[in-house]
C-alpha positions, 0 to 999 in steps of 0.5 A: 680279681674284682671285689663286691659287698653285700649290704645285709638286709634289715631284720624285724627281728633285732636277735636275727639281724646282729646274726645276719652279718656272720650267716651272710659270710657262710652262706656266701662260702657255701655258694662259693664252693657250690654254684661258684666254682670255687672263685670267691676269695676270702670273705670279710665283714667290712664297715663302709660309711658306718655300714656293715658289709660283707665283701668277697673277692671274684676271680674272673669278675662277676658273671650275668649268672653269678649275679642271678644266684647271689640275687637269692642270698637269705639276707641280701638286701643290694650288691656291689661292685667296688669301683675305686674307692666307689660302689657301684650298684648290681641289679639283682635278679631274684628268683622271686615269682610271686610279691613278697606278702605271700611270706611277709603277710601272716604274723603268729606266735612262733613263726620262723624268721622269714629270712632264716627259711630262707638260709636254711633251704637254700644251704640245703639246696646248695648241698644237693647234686643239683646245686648248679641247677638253682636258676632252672630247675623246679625242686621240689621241697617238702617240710614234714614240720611245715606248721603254717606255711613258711617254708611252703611259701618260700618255696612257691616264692622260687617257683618250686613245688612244695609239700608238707606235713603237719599233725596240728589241725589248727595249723592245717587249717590256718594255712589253708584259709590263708593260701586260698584266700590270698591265690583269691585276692591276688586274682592268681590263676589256681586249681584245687585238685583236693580239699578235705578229708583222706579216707583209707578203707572207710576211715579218716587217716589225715586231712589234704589240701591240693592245689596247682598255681600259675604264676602269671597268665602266660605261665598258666597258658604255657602248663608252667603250673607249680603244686602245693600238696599240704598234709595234716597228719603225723610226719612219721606217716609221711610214707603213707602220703609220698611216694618213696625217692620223690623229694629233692629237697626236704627242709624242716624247722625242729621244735626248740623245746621251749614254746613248742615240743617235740611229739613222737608216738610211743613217748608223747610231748617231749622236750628232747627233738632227738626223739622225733628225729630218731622216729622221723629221719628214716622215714624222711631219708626213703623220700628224698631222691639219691643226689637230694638233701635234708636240711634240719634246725633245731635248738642245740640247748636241748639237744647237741650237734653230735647227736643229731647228726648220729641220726642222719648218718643212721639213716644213710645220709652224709652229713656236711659236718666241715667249714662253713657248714659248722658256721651256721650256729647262732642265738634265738633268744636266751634260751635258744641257740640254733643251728643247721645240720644238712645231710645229702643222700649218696646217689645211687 
């Protein structure tokens, strides 16, 4: 039995980072019961130097392979094994494909904590049938909320193909400028298959960025290309842009409320997100492929757990509703407390 910490990673963000330590434990459990067969002991905060830790146990010891999944801990900043009463530093090795500007670099009111994005598709990826599948399989990961970009980019960062929806043009086009821009300056090999307007019997239905990205030059040489597929329209019509059972993964960041309402077509702006879920979560359930997951935020001040989760059921999903799932609860701000409900669609 080997015992490891994990050093958590410092938060711009004050709120967040007094969180960080209790998500980082139900995280870790989620991926022990996933991708780790169950061999993560008891997880534990742990002060070390009057530095917060979160320390586990491994049966077995840690493999090269448990090592590359750990690497992509939301809020994983080093990992350690204990040696005596030392620590002895584990290279990690994180998924990342791309330098880390490409999250870090646009600031705006409003944007998600990049280290959250990170939690909530990652515990929704873990959920999938195709958790194992982390280190190889290229997911692909739509946002139907996707604002401008946060989650797109992660996404990219792991080297899946990303999609999104989004019904503010201001947004669209803030998002669009920025990935052009920065493929541009970065000298990143990329393709735009479609910029502009989506025309359906002579009329303007929404508005659509299409791009493929290489990674590398070599990546590029060998067709290993990832897509980026940006939709401004409203995320109840996600049907009329994506095919059905096409998406593996689908993660959303619900407006809390409090900045930011939730919009529906029959009642307008409101505070309440129950109502774009109850218009939305059908649609979003017929995209996502049998074995995949559907990973939601949401501010429970306005809107309760139960509730929400009523609308994932409805839709045919099963909802992960037990220990450490229900650990993932925490503060914002005041006026916020948010939480994660993931659901899996039954394959068929």
């Amino acid at each position: 039995m080997t015992r490891c910490g994990v050093l958590i990673l410092p938060s711009g963000n004050r709120v967040y980072s007094g969180a960080a330590v209790e998500l980082t434990r139900a995280e870790l459990e989620i991926f022990g019961d996933a991708v780790l067969d169950g061999r993560l002991g008891e997880v534990e905060t742990t002060t070390i130097g009057g530095v917060g830790y979160v320390t586990f146990t491994v049966a077995g010891g840690l493999t090269e392979r448990d090592v590359a999944l750990l690497s992509n801990l939301s809020s994983g900043y080093a990992l350690f094994e204990f040696v005596g009463d030392l620590l002895r530093p584990v290279p990690l090795a994180r998924l990342d494909r791309f330098d880390d500007d490409l999250i870090t670099i646009q600031k705006y009111p409003g944007k998600t904590n990049e280290q959250f994005t990170r939690l909530l598709l990652n515990v929704t990826l873990l959920a999938s049938d195709w958790a194992g599948d982390l280190l190889t399989r290229r997911f692909r990961v739509l946002d139907p909320l996707c604002g401008r970009g946060t989650t797109l980019n992660q996404a990219m960062m792991y080297g899946f193909d990303a999609a999104g929806l989004d019904r503010d043009s201001k947004d669209f086009e803030a998002y669009r400028t920025f990935l052009t821009t920065w493929l541009k300056r970065k000298r990143i090999k990329h393709r735009v298959l479609e910029s502009g307007p989506v025309r359906r019997e002579r009329k303007v239905v929404g508005r659509r960025l299409r791009v493929e990205v290489a990674a590398s030059k070599e990546a590029h040489k060998a067709g290993d290309v990832q897509s980026v597929d940006v939709v401004n329209a409203d995320t109840t019509r996600a049907g009329e842009f994506f095919r059905p059972e096409s998406v593996d993964l689908l993660v959303a960041d619900a407006p809390y409320g409090i900045q930011h309402g939730s919009r529906t077509a029959e009642q307008g702006l409101a505070r309440d997100p129950l109502a774009l879920l109850a218009a939305a979560v059908p649609v979003w359930a017929r995209l996502l492929r049998p074995g995949g997951a559907l990973g939601i935020s949401w501010n429970t001040n306005v809107a309760r757990r139960e509730a929400a989760a009523e609308h994932l059921a409805a839709a045919g999903l099963t909802v992960q509703d037990h220990a450490p799932w229900r650990s993932l609860s925490h503060r914002v701000d005041q006026a916020i407390v948010r939480d994660i409900l993931v659901a899996r669609k039954p394959a068929s």
